[in-house]
C-alpha positions in Angstrom: -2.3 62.9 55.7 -0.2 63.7 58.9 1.2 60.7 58.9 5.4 62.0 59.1 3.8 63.9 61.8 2.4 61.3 63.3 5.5 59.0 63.2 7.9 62.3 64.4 5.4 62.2 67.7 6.0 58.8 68.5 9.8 59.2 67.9 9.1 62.2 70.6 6.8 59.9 73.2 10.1 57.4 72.6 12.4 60.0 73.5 10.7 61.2 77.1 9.2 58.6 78.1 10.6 58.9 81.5 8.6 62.4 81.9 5.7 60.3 81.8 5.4 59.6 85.3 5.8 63.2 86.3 4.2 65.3 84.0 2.0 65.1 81.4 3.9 65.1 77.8 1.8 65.8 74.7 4.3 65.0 71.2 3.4 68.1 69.1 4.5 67.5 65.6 3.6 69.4 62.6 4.5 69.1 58.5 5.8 71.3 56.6 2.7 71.9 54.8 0.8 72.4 57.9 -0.7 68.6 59.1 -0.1 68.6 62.9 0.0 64.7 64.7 -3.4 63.3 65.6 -3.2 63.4 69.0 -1.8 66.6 69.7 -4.7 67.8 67.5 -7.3 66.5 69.8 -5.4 67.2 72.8 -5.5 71.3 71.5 -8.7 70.8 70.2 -10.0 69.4 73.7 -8.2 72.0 75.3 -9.4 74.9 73.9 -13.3 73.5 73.3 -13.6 72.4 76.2 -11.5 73.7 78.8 -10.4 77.6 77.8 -13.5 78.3 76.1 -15.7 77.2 79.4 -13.5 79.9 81.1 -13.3 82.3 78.7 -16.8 82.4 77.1 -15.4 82.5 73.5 -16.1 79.4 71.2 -13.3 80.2 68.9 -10.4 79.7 71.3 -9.7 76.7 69.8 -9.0 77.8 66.4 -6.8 80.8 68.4 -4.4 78.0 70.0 -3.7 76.6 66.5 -3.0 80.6 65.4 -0.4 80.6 68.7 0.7 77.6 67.7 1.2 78.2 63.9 3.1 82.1 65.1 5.4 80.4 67.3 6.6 77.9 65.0 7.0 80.8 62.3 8.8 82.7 64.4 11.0 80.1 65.1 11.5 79.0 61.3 11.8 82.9 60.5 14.5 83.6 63.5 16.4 80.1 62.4 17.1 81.6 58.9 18.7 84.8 60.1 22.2 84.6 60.9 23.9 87.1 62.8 27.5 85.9 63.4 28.0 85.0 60.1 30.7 86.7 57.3 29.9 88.7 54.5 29.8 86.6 51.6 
């Protein structure tokens, strides 16, 4: 499971590995169906365990990264299909 995901990432970490020096890149890489590539989901699992939810005080914000996540992609997919230039058919 994950593993298209999981290939598309490494196709990603291919692609920019010159910002590696730099910055830190994170592949994020998700299936249709919803499996996400296994790093990125430790890397926003990690994140939001261990690092918002010490600031915040709120166990969940893990699970509310993967809801940011999930919106913004949606959006994106939703705002994709419209087109505005196009003619009447």
């Amino acid at each position: 499971m994950g593993l298209a995901a999981d290939q598309a990432a490494t196709r990603k970490s291919a692609k920019y590995a010159d910002f590696t020096a730099a910055y830190i890149f994170q592949p994020i890489a998700v299936e249709n169906l919803g499996p996400i590539n296994a790093s990125a989901l430790d890397f926003i699992s990690n994140l939001g365990q261990k690092k918002i939810s010490y600031l915040s005080g709120d166990d969940r914000e893990a699970q509310f990264s993967f809801e940011r996540i999930s919106v913004a992609i949606n959006s994106v997919l939703l705002h994709d299909s419209f087109c505005i230039d196009c003619p009447d058919q």
